[in-house]
C-alpha positions as CSV (number, residue, x, y, z in Angstrom):
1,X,-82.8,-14.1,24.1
2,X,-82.1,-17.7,24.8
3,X,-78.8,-17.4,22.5
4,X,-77.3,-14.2,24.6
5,X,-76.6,-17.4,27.3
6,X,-73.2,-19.0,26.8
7,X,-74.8,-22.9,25.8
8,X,-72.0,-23.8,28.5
9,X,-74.1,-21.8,31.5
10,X,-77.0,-23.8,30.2
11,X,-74.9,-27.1,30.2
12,X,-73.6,-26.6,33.2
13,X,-77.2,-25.2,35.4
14,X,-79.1,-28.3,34.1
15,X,-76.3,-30.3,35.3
16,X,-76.8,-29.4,38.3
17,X,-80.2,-29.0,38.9
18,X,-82.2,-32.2,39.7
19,X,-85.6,-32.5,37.8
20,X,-87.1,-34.8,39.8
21,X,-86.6,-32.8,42.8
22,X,-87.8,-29.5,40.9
23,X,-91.0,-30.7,39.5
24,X,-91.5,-33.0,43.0
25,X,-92.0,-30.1,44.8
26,X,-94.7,-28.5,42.7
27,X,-96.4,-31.3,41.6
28,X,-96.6,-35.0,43.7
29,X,-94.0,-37.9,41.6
30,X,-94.0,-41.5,42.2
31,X,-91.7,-43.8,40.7
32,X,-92.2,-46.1,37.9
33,X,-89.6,-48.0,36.9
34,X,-86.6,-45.4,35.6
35,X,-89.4,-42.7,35.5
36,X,-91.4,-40.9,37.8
37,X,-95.0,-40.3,36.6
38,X,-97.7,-37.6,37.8
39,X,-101.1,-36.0,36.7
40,X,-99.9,-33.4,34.3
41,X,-100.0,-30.2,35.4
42,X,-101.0,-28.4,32.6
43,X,-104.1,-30.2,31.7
44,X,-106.7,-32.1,33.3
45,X,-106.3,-35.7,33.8
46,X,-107.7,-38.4,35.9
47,X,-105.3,-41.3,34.8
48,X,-101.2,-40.3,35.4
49,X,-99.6,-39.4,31.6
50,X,-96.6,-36.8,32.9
51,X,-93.3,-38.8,33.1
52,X,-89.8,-37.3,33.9
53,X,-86.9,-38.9,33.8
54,X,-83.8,-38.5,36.0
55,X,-81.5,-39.6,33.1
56,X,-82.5,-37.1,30.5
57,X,-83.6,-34.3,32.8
58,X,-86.7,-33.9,30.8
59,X,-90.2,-34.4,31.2
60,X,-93.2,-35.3,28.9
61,X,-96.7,-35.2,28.9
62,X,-98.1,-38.5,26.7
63,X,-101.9,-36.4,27.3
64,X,-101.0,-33.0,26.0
65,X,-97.9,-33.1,24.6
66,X,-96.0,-31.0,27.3
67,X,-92.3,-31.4,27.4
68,X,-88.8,-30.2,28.0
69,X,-86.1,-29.5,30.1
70,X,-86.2,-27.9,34.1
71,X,-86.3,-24.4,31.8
72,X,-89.2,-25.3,30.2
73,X,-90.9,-26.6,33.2
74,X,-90.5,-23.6,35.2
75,X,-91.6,-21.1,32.2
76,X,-94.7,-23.2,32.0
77,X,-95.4,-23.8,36.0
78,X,-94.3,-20.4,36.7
79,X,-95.3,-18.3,34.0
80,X,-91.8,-16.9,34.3
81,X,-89.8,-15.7,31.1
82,X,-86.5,-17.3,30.0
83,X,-84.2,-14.9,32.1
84,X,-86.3,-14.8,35.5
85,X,-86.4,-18.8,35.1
86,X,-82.7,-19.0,34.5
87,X,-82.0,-16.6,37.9
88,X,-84.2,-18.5,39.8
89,X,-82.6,-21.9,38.6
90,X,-79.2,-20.5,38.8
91,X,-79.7,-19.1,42.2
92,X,-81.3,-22.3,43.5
93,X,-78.6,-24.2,42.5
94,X,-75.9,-21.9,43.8
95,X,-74.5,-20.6,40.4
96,X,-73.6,-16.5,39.5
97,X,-75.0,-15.8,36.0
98,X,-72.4,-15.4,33.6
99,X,-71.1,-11.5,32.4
100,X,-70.4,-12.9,29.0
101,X,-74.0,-11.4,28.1
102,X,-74.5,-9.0,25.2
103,X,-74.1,-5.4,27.6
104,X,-77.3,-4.2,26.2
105,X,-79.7,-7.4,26.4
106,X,-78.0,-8.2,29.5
107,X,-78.9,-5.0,31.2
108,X,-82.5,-4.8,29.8
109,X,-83.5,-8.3,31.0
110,X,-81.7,-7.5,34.7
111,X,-83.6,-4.8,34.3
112,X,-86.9,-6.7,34.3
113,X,-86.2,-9.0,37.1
114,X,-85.5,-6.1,39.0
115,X,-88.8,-4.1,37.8
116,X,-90.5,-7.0,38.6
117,X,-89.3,-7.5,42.0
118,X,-89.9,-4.0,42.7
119,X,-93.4,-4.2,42.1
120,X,-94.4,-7.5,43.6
121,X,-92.5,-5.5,47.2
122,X,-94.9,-2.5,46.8
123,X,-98.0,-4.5,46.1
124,X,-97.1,-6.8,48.9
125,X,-96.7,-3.3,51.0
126,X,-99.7,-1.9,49.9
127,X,-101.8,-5.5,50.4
128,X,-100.9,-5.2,54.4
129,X,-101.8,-1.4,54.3
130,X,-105.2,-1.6,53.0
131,X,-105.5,-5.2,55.4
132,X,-104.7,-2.8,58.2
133,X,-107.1,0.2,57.2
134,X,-109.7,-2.2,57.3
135,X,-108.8,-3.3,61.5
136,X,-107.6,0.0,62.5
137,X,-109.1,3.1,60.3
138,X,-111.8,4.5,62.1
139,X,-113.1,5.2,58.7
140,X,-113.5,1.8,57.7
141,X,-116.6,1.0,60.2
142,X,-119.1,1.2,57.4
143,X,-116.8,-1.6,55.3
144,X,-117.1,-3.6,58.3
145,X,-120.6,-2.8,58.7
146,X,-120.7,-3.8,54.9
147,X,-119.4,-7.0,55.1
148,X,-121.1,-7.9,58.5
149,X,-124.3,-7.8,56.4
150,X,-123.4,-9.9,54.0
151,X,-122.2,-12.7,56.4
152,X,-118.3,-12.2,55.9
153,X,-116.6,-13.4,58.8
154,X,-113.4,-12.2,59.8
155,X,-111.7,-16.1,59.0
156,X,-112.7,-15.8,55.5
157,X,-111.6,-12.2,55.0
158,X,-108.6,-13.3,56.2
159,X,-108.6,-15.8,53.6
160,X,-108.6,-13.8,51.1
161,X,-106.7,-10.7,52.6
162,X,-110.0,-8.3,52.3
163,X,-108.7,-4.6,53.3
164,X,-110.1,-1.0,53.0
165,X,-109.0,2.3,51.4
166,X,-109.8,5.3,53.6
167,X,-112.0,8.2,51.5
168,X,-108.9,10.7,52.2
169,X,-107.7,12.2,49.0
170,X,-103.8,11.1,49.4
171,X,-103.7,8.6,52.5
172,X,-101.9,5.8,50.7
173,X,-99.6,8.1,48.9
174,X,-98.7,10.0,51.8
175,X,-98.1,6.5,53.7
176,X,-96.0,4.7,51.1
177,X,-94.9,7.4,49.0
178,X,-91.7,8.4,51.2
179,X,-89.5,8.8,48.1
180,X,-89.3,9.4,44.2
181,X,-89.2,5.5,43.9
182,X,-92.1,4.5,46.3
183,X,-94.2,7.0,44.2
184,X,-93.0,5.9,41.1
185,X,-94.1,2.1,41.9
186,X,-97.6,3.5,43.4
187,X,-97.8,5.2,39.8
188,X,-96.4,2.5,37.5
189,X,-99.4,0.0,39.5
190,X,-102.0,2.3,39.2
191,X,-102.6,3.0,43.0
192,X,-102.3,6.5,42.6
193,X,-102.9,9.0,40.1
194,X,-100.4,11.9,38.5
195,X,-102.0,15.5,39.4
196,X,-99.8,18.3,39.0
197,X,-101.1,19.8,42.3
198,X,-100.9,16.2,44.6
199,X,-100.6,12.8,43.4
200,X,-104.0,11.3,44.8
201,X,-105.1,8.1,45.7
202,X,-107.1,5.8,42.9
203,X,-109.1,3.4,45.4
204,X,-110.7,5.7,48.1
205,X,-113.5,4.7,50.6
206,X,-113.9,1.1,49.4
207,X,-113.8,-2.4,50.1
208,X,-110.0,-3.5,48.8
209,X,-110.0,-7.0,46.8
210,X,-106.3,-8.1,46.5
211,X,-105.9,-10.0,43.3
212,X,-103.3,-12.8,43.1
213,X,-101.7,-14.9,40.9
214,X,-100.8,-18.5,41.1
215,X,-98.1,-18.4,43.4
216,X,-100.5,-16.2,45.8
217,X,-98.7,-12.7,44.8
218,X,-100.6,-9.9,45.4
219,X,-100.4,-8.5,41.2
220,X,-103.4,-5.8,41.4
221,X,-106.4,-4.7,43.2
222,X,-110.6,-4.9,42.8
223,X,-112.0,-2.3,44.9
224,X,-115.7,-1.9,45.8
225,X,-117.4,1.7,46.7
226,X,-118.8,1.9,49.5
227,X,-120.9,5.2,49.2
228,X,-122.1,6.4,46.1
229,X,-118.9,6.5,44.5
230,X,-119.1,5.5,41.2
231,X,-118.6,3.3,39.2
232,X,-119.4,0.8,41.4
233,X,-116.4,-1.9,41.1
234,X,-112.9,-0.8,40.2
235,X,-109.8,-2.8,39.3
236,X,-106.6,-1.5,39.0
237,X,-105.2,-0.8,35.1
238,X,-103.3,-3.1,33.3
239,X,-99.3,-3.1,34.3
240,X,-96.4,-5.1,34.4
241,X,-98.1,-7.7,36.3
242,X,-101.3,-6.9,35.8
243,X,-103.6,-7.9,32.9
244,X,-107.0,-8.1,33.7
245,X,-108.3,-9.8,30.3
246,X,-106.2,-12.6,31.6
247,X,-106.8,-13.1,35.3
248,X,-109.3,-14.8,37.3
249,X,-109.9,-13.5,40.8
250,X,-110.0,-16.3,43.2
251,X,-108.6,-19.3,41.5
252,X,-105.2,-19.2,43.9
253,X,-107.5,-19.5,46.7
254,X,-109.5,-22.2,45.2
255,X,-106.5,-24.3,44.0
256,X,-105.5,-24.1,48.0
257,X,-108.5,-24.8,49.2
258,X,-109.0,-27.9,47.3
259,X,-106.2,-30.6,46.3
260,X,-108.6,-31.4,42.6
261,X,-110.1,-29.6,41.0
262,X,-112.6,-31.1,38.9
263,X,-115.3,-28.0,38.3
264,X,-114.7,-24.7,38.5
265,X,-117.9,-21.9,38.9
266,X,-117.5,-19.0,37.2
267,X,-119.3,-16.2,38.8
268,X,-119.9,-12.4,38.2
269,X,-118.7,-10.7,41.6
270,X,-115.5,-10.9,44.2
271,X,-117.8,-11.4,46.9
272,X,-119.9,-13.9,44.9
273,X,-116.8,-15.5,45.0
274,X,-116.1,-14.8,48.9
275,X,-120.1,-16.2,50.0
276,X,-119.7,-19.2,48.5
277,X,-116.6,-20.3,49.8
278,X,-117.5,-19.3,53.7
279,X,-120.5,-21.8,52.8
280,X,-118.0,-24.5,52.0
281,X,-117.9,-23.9,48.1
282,X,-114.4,-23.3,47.4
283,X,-114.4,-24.0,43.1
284,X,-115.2,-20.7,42.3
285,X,-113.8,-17.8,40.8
286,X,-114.8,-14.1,39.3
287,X,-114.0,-12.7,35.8
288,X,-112.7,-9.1,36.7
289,X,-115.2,-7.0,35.6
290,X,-115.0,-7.5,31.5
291,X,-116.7,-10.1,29.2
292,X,-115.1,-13.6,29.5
293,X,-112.7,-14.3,26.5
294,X,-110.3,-16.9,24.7
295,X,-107.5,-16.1,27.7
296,X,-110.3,-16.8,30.5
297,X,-111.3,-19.6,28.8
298,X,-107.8,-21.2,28.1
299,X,-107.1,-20.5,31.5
300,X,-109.9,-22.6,33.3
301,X,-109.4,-25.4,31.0
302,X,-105.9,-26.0,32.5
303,X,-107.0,-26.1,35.4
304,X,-110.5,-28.4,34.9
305,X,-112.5,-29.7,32.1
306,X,-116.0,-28.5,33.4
307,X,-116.9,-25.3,33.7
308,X,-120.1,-23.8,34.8
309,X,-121.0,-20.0,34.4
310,X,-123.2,-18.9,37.3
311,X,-124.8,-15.7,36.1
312,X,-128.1,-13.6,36.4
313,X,-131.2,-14.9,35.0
314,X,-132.3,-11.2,33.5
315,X,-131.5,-10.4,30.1
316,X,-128.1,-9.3,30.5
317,X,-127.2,-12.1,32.3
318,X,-128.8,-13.9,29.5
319,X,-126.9,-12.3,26.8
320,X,-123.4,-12.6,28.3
321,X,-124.0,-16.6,28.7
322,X,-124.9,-16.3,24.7
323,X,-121.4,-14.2,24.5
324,X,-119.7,-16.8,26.4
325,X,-121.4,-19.4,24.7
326,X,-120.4,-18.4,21.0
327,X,-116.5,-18.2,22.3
328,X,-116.8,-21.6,24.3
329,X,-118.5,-23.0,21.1
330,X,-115.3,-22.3,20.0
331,X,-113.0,-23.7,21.7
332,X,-115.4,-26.7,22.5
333,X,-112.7,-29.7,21.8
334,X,-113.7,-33.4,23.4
335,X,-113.0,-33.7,27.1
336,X,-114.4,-30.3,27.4
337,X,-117.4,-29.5,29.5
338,X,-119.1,-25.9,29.5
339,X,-122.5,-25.1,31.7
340,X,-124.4,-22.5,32.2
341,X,-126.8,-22.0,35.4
342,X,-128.9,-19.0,35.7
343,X,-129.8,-17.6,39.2
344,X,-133.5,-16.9,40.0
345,X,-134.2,-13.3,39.3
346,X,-133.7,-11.1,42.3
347,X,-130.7,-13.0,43.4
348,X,-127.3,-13.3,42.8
349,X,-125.1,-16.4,44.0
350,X,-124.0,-14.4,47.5
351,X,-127.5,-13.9,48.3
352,X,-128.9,-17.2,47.2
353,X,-126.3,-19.5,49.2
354,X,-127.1,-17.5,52.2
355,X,-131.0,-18.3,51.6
356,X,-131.1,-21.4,50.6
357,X,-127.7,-23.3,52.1
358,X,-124.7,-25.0,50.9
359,X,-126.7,-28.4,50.5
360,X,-129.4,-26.7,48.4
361,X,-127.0,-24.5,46.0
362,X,-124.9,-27.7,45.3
363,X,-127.7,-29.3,44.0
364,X,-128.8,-26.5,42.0
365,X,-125.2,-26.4,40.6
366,X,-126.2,-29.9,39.6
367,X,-129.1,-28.9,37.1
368,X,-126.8,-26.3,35.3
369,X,-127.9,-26.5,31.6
370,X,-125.5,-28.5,29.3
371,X,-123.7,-25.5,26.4
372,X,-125.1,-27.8,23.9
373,X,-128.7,-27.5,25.4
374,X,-128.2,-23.7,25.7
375,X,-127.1,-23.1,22.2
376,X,-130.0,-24.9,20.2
377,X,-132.8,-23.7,23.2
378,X,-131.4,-20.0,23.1
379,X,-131.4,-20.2,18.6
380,X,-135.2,-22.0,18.5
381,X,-136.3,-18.3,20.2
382,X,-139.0,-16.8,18.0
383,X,-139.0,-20.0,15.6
384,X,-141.4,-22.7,14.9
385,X,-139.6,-25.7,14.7
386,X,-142.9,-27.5,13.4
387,X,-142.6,-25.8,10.0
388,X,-140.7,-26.0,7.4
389,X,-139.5,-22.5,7.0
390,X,-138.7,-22.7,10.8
391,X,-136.1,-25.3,11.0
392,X,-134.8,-24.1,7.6
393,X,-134.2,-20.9,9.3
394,X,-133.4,-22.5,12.6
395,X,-130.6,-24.8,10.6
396,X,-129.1,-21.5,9.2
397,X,-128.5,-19.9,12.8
398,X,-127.2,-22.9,14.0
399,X,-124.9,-23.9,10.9
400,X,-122.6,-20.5,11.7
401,X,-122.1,-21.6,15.6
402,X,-121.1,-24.7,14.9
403,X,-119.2,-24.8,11.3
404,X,-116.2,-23.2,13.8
405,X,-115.9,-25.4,16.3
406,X,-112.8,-27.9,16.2
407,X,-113.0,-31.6,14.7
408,X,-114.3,-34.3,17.0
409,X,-116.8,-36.2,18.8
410,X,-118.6,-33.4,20.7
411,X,-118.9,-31.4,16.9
412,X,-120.0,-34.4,15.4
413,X,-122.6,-35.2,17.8
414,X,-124.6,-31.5,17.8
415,X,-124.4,-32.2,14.0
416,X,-126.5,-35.2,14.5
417,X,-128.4,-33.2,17.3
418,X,-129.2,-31.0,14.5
419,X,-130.2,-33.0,11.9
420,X,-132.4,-34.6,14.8
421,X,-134.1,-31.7,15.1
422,X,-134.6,-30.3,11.1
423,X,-134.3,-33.8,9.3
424,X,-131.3,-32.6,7.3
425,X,-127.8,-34.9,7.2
426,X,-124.6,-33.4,8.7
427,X,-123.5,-33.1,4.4
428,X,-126.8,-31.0,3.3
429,X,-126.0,-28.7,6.1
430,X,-122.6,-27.9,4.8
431,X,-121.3,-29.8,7.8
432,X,-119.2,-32.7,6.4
433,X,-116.5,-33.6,9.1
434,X,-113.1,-31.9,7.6
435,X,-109.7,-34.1,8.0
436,X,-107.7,-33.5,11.0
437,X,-105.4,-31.3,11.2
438,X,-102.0,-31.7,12.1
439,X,-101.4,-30.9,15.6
440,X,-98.8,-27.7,16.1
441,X,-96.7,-30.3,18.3
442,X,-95.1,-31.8,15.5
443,X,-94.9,-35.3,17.0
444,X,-97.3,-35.6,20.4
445,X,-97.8,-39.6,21.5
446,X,-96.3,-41.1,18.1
447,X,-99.1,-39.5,16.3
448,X,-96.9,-39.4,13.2
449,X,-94.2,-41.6,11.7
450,X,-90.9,-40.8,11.1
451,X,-88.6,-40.9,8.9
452,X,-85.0,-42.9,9.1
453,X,-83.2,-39.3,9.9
454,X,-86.2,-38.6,12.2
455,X,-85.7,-41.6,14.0
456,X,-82.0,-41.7,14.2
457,X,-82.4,-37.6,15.6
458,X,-84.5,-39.0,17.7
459,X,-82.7,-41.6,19.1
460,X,-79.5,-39.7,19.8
461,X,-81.4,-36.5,21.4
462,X,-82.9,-39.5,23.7
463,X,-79.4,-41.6,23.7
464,X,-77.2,-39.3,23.8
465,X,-74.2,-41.7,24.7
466,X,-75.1,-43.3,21.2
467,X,-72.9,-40.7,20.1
468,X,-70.2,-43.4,20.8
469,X,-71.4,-45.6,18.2
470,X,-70.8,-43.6,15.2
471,X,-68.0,-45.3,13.4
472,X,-66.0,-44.4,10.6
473,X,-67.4,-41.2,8.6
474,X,-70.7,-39.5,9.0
475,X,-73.2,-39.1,6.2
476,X,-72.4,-36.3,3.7
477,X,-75.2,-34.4,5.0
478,X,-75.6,-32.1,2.6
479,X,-76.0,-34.5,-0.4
480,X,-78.0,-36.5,1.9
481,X,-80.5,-33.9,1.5
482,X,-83.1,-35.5,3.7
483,X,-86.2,-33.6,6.1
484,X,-84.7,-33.3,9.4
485,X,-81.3,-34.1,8.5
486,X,-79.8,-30.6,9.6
487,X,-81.2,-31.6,13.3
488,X,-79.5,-35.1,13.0
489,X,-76.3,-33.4,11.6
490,X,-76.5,-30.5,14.2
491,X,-76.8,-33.3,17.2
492,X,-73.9,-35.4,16.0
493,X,-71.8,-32.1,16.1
494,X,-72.6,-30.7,19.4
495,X,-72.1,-34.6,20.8
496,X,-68.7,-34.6,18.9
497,X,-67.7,-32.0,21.0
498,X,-69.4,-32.6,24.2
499,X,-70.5,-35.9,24.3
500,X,-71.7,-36.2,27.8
501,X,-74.9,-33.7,27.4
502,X,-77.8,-34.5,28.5
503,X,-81.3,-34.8,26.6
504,X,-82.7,-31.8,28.5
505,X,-79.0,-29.6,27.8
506,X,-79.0,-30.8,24.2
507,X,-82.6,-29.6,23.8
508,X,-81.9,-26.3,24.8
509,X,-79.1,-25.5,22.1
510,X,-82.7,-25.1,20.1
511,X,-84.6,-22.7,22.3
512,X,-84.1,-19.7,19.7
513,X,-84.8,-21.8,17.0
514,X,-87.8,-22.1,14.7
515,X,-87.1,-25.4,15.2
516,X,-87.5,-25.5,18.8
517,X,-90.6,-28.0,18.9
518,X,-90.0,-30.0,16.4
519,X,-86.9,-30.8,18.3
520,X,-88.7,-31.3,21.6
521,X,-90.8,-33.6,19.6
522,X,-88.1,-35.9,18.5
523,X,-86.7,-35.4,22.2
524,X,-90.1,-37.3,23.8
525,X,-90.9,-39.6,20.7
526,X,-91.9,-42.9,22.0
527,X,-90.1,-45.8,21.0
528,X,-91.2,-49.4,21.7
529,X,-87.9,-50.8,21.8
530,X,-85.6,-51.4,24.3
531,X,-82.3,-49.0,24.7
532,X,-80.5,-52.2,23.6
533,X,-82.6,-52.9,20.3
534,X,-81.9,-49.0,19.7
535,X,-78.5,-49.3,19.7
536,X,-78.4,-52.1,16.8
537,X,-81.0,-49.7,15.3
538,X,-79.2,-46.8,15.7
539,X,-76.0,-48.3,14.4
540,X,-78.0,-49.7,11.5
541,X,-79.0,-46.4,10.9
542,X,-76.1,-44.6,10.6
543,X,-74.5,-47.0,8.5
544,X,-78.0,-46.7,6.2
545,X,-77.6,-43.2,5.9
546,X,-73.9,-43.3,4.9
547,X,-75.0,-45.4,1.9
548,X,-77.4,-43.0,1.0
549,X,-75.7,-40.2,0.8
550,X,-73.0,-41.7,-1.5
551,X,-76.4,-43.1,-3.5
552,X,-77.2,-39.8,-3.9
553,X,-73.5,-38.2,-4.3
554,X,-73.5,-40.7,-7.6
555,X,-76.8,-39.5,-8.7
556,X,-78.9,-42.3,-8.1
557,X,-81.7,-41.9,-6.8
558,X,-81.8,-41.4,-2.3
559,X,-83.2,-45.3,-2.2
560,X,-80.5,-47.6,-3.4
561,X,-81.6,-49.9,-5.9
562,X,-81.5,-53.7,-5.0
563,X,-77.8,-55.4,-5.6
564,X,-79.9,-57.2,-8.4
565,X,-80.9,-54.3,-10.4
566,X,-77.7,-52.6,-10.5
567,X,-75.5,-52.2,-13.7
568,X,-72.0,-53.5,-13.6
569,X,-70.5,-50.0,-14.0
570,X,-73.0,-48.8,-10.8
571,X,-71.8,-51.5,-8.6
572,X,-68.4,-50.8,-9.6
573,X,-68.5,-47.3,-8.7
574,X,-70.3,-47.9,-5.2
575,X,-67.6,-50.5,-4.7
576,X,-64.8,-47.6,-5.4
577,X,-66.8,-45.0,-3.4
578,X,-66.9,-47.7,-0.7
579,X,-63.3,-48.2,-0.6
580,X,-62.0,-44.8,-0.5
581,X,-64.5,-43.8,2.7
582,X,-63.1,-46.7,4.6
């Protein structure tokens, strides 16, 4: 979709929009040297590794490998797609998108935004009417009642914009739904339901749980029944805005609450959530209603390494840690901390923090069981680990839970907690540590040298006023027949013809491109060099790479030989060749 944006409209937007000042007022910059430096947004970090840089309107991440232009930065931040974070950058920096569009694409990705909008206006509408049900409905006494009992002030329902949906069949429909559009939105969000004889209202006689995302949009809805309704908790379907195998209820409130992060609890219920924060515990959040998966888990990790799953201590409470356990197992990579802490039977956290304090559930938060402990305590169930047919059928369970976690330390060392525990080496079990694999960033932190056309790319994505010291002829790229000379060759020919673009606007002639990371790659490879040594080395380069692709134009082979071990009739033709691509 990228390419249906005249690469002019993109030139000319990241022109104008400052990076510094974009990223600066999402996340904190200082200054350091030419850069500005941060704790990276997208991952955990305790030491700063997120530069940007004014000159190249492009950031990089030196922890996780997160780069690339404002575009990229607000796709990421935002969880915007390409057109919504083109209009908002465009708007922002007073530009009208351009009508040179393809007619069709054009008009289905307006159309988006515009569905989009519409949607976040009648969730926003609905928010305040179920907020104001909850003050004014005479209805909603027994809610209040509700909440009373379980020690929810009115300052922390605020906080989290608790509401109520009256028990009438069509209340919210009647009150929103003035028009074939209102109802329409009401349907497309799954607040009312289709009935050939009246449209009626999905949430009725409940406690109303508005679910945001980051940016504290109201995107869908947890109610809970007050009466006997059944079932007992009810979210609102999966929409345009709303997937609920991907959201966390609560972590928008958290992530205000508290400037770091550096835990997050993970409990069962909204007003888990709600109890624990009006006792001062603000890291918390719910899973809506479903088992906790990859996206849950991929989630929390951007936001903290540790993560500590507060659950009931029956058996079912039991076998969803083991659920979450085998997925975390997983995706158990070094850095990574995973807990689990049961609650004492007959409780749950609301009702424990209101027993037993703040104080007293922070320390109990503190003897949450390590997932390495969890995993080898839950498989020795049943087994005798005394005999030998025990821990040779205890080392089979726990050879499939760990042959898929990833490469590292923290694999490596419940191998030798295992082998600890049966007497077999990390080799008999069929655990031999297996080479690294090659990161799907293809260069993150200089993890892998380049080549001389990777270098020179690199440079002149970085550099692109090196484009000035090209002299004389370029390589005859196609007999030069190198990896990654196409991206060099591309780069000289877009900064042939428009020489003052900047890294971030040179990236971004990539963005539909299969190519489109390796590119970003080259664009935040760290050299060690000055910008002066650079240039000699770019020049040096170049002139390199002209030589080799006349090498190769006379057949020899793409590394010249030494001036010694040429024939007379080989140095006589490069002298020719020389001479007539003067």
């Amino acid at each position: 979709m990228a390419g249906r944006i005249p690469p002019e409209f993109i030139n000319q937007l990241l022109e104008r929009v400052n990076i510094v000042e974009l990223i600066h007022s999402r996340v904190p910059l200082k200054k350091a040297g030419h850069e500005y430096v941060a704790r990276c947004p997208f991952h955990n970090e305790k030491t700063p590794s997120f530069t940007v840089s004014p000159s190249k309107q492009f950031y990089h991440c030196f922890g996780c490998g997160a780069h690339g232009s404002a575009i990229n930065f607000l796709m990421e931040y935002e969880h915007l797609p390409f057109i919504e974070a083109i209009t908002n950058l465009a708007t922002s920096a007073g530009l009208e998108l351009p009508n040179t569009f393809d007619a069709i694409q054009n008009t289905a990705l307006q159309a988006l935004v515009t569905a989009q909008k519409a949607n976040y206006a009648i969730l926003e509408r609905v928010d305040l009417w179920f907020r104001q049900q909850l003050r004014g409905n005479a209805a909603a006494q027994r809610a209040v009642n509700y909440l009373k009992s379980r020690s929810v002030t009115g300052t922390i329902a605020n906080t989290y914009g608790l509401g109520y949906a009256p028990p009438g069949g069509n209340e919210l429909a009647q009150a929103l739904g003035k028009n074939s559009d209102a109802v329409k939105l009401l349907l497309d969000n799954g607040l009312i339901v289709a009935d050939p004889d009246c449209n009626y209202d999905r949430f009725r006689d409940r406690i109303m749980f508005p679910i945001r995302d980051h940016r504290g949009r109201t995107i869908g809805f947890g109610g809970r029944a007050i009466g006997d309704i059944k079932p007992k908790y009810l979210n609102s379907p999966n929409t345009l805005l709303f997937h609920k195998s991907k959201e966390l209820y609560g972590l928008f409130e958290a992530q205000k609450a508290l400037t770091n992060i550096e835990q997050l609890l993970v409990v069962e219920g909204y007003l888990d959530v709600i109890a624990l924060a009006e006792y001062a515990i603000h890291n918390v959040v719910a899973i809506l209603g479903s088992a906790v998966n990859a996206n849950h888990l991929e989630h929390l990790f951007k936001v903290c390494p540790s993560i500590v799953f507060c659950l009931d201590g029956d058996g079912a409470g039991r076998e969803a840690a083991w659920r979450a356990a085998e997925l975390a197992l997983t995706m158990a990579r070094d850095g990574r901390e995973i807990k689990f802490l049961f609650i004492p039977e007959g409780d749950d956290p609301d009702t424990l923090v209101r027993r037993v304090g703040t104080a007293a559930m922070q320390d109990l938060i503190l003897t949450a069981k390590p997932l390495s402990e969890f995993v080898f305590e839950r498989l020795s169930i049943g087994i005798n680990l005394q005999s030998i047919d025990g821990r040779a059928r205890f080392a089979e369970l726990a050879k499939v839970v760990i042959k898929p976690m990833p490469e590292g330390i923290y694999k490596n060392m419940m191998v030798d907690w295992l082998t600890n525990l049966t007497g077999l080496s990390g080799p008999r079990l069929g655990l031999r540590p297996q080479s690294a694999s090659i990161p799907n960033r293809c260069i993150v932190n200089n993890a892998l040298p380049l080549s001389l056309v990777q270098r020179a790319a690199a440079m002149l994505l970085q550099y692109p006023d090196f484009i000035s010291l090209i002299q004389g002829a370029v390589p005859n790229w196609q007999r030069l027949n190198q990896p990654g000379s196409d991206i060099l060759e591309a780069v000289v020919a877009i900064l042939m013809e428009y020489p003052h673009l900047s890294t971030a606007a040179l990236t971004e002639r990539w963005r539909d491109s299969p190519q489109f990371e390796q590119v970003l790659g080259l664009a935040s490879y760290k050299f060690e060099v000055s910008e002066f040594d650079l240039q000699a080395e770019f020049s040096a380069a170049m002139q390199r790479l002209r030589s080799l692709s006349l090498g190769q134009n006379m057949g020899l082979p793409g590394n010249l030989p030494a001036p010694s071990d040429l024939t007379p009739e080989q140095k006589q033709q490069i002298i020719d060749m020389l001479a007539r691509n003067r």
